[in-house]
C-alpha positions as CSV (number, residue, x, y, z in Angstrom):
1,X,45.7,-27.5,30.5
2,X,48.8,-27.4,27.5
3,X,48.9,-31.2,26.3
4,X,52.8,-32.0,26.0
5,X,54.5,-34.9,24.7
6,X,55.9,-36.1,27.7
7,X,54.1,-36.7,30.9
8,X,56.4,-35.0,33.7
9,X,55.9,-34.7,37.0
10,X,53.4,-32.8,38.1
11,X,55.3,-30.3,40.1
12,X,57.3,-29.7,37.2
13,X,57.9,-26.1,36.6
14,X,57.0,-25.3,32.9
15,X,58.0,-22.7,30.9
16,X,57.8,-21.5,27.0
17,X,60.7,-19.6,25.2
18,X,60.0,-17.8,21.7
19,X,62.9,-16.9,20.0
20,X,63.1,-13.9,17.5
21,X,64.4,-14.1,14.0
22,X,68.1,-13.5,14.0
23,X,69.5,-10.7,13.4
24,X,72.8,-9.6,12.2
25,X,74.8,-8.5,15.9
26,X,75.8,-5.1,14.0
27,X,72.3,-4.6,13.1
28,X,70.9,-5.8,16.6
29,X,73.7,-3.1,18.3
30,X,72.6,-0.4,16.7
31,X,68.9,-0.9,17.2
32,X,68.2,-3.6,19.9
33,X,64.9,-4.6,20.5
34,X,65.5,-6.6,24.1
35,X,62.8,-5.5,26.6
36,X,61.7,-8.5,27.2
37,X,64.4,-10.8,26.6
38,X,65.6,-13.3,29.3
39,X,68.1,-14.9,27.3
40,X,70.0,-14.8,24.3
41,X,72.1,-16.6,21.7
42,X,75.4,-15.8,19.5
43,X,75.1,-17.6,16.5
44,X,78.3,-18.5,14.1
45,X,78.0,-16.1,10.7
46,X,80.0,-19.2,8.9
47,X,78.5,-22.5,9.8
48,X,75.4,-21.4,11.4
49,X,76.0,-23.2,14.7
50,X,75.3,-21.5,18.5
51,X,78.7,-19.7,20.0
52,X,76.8,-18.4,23.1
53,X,73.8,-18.7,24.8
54,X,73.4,-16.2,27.8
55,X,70.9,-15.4,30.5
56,X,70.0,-11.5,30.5
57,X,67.3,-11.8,33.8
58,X,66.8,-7.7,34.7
59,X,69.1,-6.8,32.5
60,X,69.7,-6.1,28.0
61,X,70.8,-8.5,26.0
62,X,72.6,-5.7,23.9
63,X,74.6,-4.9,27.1
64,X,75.6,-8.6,27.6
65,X,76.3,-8.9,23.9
66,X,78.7,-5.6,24.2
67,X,80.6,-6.6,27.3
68,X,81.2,-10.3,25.7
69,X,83.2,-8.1,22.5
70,X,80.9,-10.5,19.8
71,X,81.5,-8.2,16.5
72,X,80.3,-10.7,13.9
73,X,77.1,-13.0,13.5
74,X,73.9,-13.2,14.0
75,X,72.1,-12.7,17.7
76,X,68.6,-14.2,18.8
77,X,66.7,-13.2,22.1
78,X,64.3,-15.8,23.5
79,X,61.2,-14.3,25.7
80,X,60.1,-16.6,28.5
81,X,57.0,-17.0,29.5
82,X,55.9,-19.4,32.3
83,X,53.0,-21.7,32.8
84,X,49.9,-20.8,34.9
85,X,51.5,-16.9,35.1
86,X,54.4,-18.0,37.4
87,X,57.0,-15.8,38.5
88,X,60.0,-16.1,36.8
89,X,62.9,-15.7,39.1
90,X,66.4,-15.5,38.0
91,X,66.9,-18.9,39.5
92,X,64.2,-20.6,37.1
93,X,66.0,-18.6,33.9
94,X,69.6,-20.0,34.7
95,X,67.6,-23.1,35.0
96,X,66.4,-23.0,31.5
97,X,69.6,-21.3,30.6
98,X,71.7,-24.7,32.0
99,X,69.7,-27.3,30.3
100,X,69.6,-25.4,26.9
101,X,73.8,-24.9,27.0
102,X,73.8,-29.0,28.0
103,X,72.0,-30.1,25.5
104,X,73.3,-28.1,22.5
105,X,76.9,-27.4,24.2
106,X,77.7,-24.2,22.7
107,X,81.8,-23.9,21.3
108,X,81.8,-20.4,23.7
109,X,80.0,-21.7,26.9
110,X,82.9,-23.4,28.8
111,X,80.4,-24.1,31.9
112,X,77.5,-26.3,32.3
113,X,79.1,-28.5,28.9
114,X,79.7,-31.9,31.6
115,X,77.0,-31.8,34.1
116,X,73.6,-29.8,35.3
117,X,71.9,-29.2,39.0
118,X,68.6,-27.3,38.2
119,X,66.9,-26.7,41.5
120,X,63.3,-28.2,39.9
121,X,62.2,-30.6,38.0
122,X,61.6,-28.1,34.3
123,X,59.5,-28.6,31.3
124,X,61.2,-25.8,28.6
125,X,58.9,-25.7,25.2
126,X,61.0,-23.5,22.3
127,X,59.3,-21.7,20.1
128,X,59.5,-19.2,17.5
129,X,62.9,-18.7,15.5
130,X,64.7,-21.9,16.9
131,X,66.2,-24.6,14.6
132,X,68.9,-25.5,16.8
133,X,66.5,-27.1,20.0
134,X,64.2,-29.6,20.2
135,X,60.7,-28.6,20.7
136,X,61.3,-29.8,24.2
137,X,63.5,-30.2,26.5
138,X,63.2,-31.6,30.3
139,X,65.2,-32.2,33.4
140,X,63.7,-34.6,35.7
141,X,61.6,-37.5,35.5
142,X,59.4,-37.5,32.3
143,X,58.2,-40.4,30.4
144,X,56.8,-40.2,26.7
């Protein structure tokens, strides 16, 4: 059993997300390295702050990246992984997704800014590459 700072409810689903190192996007185009991605962030080349933060469930973040025209800046992919070898359904990574864009409120995410319905109570730990997030975040009843 992972000891967390928060005590959450046990039915909470938990998951981790390592982000890479980013990269520059014209760098990351030309050689992508998103197999296992299931989400992704833009990051500002100026002022260092998140544009965009993305889900890529089934699908490259290169492609995403492509078809939202980002030319300049730096990209980061974040690999989930879930607690107790879960399944992680596309539902859970819009979850995570949603209360990562909340709580930072990227300038490009017009959506989820205001107000959040995840389906579960979620325990997301970032890891990796990641100055921008807490350590953890939650949604649902936790208590430190």
């Amino acid at each position: 059993m992972k000891l967390y700072p928060y005590r959450c409810n046990e039915n909470a689903w938990r998951c981790s997300i390592t982000w890479t190192r980013p990269r520059r996007i014209s760098d990351y185009l030309r050689k992508p390295d998103d197999k296992d991605a299931s989400l992704y962030m833009i990051i500002d080349k100026n002022n260092k702050k998140i544009l965009y933060l993305g889900i890529t469930h089934r699908q490259y973040a290169v492609n995403r990246i492509n078809g939202h025209g980002y030319k300049e800046g730096f990209v980061s992919v974040g690999i989930m992984k879930a607690e107790n070898y879960e399944k992680i359904t596309r539902q859970r990574v819009e979850d995570a997704e949603s209360l990562l864009i909340y709580f930072y409120r990227p300038k490009d995410n017009s959506n989820k800014n205001t107000w959040i319905n995840l389906r579960e109570p979620t325990l997301v730990e970032n890891k990796g590459s990641c100055k921008f997030f807490p350590r953890y975040l939650s949604y649902g009843m936790c208590i430190s």
